[in-house]
Steps between C-alpha positions, in 0.01 A plus 500: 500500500320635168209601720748752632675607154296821443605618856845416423496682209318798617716511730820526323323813290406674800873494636593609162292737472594658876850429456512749099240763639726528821839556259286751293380728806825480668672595179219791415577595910881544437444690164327717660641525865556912421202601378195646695213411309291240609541179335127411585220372779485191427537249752627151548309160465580257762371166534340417835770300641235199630421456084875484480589241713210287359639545130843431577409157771437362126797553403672258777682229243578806259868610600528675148187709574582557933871648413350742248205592740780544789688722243218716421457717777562532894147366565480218255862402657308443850217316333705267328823446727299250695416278240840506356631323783264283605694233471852422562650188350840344605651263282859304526764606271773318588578174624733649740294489809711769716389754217227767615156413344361794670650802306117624378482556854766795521431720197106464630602602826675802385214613288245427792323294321478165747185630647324440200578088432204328625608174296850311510613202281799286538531310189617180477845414437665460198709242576223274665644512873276776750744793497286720773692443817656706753847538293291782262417685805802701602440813781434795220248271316307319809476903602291577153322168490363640865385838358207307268293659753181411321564177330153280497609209270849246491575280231768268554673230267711249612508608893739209687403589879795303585725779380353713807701348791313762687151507359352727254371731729778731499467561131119469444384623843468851470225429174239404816348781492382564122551156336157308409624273238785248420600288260741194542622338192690210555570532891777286644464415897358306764163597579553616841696801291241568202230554823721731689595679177088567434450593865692775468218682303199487742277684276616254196196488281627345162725161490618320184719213520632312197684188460565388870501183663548295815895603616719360706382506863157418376403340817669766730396574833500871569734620787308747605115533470280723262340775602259579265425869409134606401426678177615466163456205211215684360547571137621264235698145548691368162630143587693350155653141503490518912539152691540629893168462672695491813575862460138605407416398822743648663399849315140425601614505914755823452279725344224341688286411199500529193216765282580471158234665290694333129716179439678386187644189559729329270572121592463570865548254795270546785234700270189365725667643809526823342121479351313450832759743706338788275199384435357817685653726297576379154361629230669389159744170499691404161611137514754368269556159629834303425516136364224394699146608590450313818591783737248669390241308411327643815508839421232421209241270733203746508469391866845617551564877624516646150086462451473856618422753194726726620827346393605475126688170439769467250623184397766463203478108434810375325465281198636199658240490779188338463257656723207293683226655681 
C-alpha cells in the first residue's frame, strides 16, 4: 500500500488541478462569450489515455480517490467506472428471509452499470443460519442477477444446496460462460450437489472451499452417472479445514483431471491425492497441516514427487506438532 502512496497522492493533485483550471477557462469562456478577440493559441494537454488507465489500475482499493477521478472529467469517468464496480457485495439485513437482498441489483441496472461487476460476494449471515436461498430471488431480481454478463469470480457464505429443490442451475447457470473462480465458505449439501453446482462452470479455474466436511449421504450412490467435461481446474485450489476426500475424487473424474499450478491447504483430508493428481503441473504448494502431521509426512520424503526444483513448498508447522524426518 505505501509503495503506491505517491501515486495516490499525485493523483488526487492532478484531478485537482484539472477539475480548478477547467472552472477557470469555462468561467474566462462565459465572461467573454461576446467578445471577438482571441483569447489565445494555446492548446490542450491530454494524457495518453493507455498512461491513464495504468495510473488509475493503482488506485483499485481507493474508493475516495476513483469517485473523484470519475468526477473529474468525461474521460476519467470511463477510466475509472470499471474499477468502481468491480465488485458487488450482498449482505443480509434482515432476518426476515422473504425480504429482497438483491436491491444493489436494481439501481445498478438502471445506471447500466452490471456489465462492469466481474466479482460478487454473498456475505455470511448475521444471524448464523445460510440466508442465500431461492426466497431472495423474486422475478425482477433473478432478471438483474442474469444481466452480470461478465462476472468471472462467486463468493458464497453459508450456501445450503438443500434450499434449491430444483438445483442451482437456474440461478447460477447463466455465469458459465465468464466465471473462472468460486469461493464456498461454509457449504451445506450432499456431495452429489456441491459437484453438480462446480460443473456448471466448465472453464472453472479457481476453487476455495472452507470449513466442509463429510454430509449426510456420504456414501451415496449417484443416480445417474458423471460425465466428465474436459478443461478447467487450472489455476489456484485453497482447501481450509476440508475432510471430504470422497468429493476430491469425484472432482478429479468430472473435470477429467485435475492441473493445479498452486495449493494452500489448511488441515486438509485427502492432501496426497491432491499432491500426485497435479504433480505435472504444480508449481508452488503452501501446507498448513491441522493437529497432525501424518498426512503429510509424504509430501516431504525427497523420493516423493515434490524432489523436482520446480515446485516451492510451503509448510506452516504448528507449535504443537513435532516434526520427524
Amino acid at each position: 500500500m505505501f509503495r503506491y502512496l505517491p501515486t495516490i497522492v499525485g493523483v488526487r493533485l492532478f484531478a485537482n488541478t484539472v477539475w480548478y483550471r477547467s472552472k477557470a477557462k469555462l468561467k474566462d469562456a462565459l465572461a467573454h462569450q461576446d467578445s471577438h478577440t482571441p483569447t489565445g493559441s494555446h492548446q490542450p494537454y491530454w494524457t495518453p489515455l493507455e498512461i491513464l488507465e495504468m495510473i488509475i489500475s493503482h488506485l483499485t482499493y481507493d474508493v475516495r480517490t476513483l469517485k473523484a477521478c470519475a468526477a473529474t472529467c468525461f474521460v476519467w469517468y470511463n477510466v475509472a467506472t470499471p474499477h468502481l464496480h468491480h465488485t458487488l457485495t450482498l449482505r443480509q439485513w434482515a432476518a426476515d428471509t422473504s425480504r429482497t437482498y438483491l436491491n444493489p441489483l436494481e439501481s445498478l441496472h438502471k445506471l447500466e452499470l452490471l456489465p462492469f461487476v466481474k466479482q460478487v460476494q454473498f456475505e455470511r449471515g448475521i444471524f448464523g443460519t445460510p440466508w442465500v436461498s431461492p426466497a431472495i430471488f423474486d422475478s425482477e431480481s433473478i432478471q438483474y442477477f442474469g444481466a452480470l454478463e461478465n462476472l468471472q469470480d462467486l463468493a458464497i457464505a453459508g450456501l445450503d444446496f438443500s434450499k434449491f429443490s430444483v438445483g442451482t442451475g437456474k440461478y447460477f447457470g447463466h455465469f458459465s460462460p465468464t466465471l473462472r473462480s468460486v469461493a464456498l465458505i461454509g457449504p451445506r449439501g450432499t456431495r452429489r450437489e456441491l459437484l453438480d453446482f462446480f460443473m456448471l462452470f466448465p472453464k472453472l479455474d479457481d476453487v476455495k472451499i472452507s470449513h466442509y466436511h463429510t454430509w449426510a449421504g456420504a456414501h451415496e450412490v449417484f443416480d445417474t452417472p458423471l460425465i466428465p467435461i474436459r478443461g478447467g481446474l487450472r489455476g489456484r485450489l485453497s482447501l481450509k479445514n476440508f475432510g471430504d476426500e470422497e468429493l476430491l475424487k469425484d472432482m478429479i473424474v468430472a473435470f477429467g483431471g485435475m492441473r493445479f499450478t498452486y495449493m494452500d491447504l489448511h488441515d486438509v483430508l485427502g492432501m496426497q491425492l491432491l499432491l500426485e493428481a497435479c504433480a505435472d503441473t504444480l508449481e508452488k504448494v503452501q501446507i498448513h497441516p491441522g493437529g497432525t502431521f501424518q498426512h503429510c509426512k509424504r509430501a516431504l520424503d525427497p523420493g516423493s514427487i515434490f524432489s523436482t526444483p520446480e515446485l516451492t513448498l510451503f509448510v506452516s508447522i504448528p507449535p504443537t506438532v513435532r516434526l520427524l524426518v
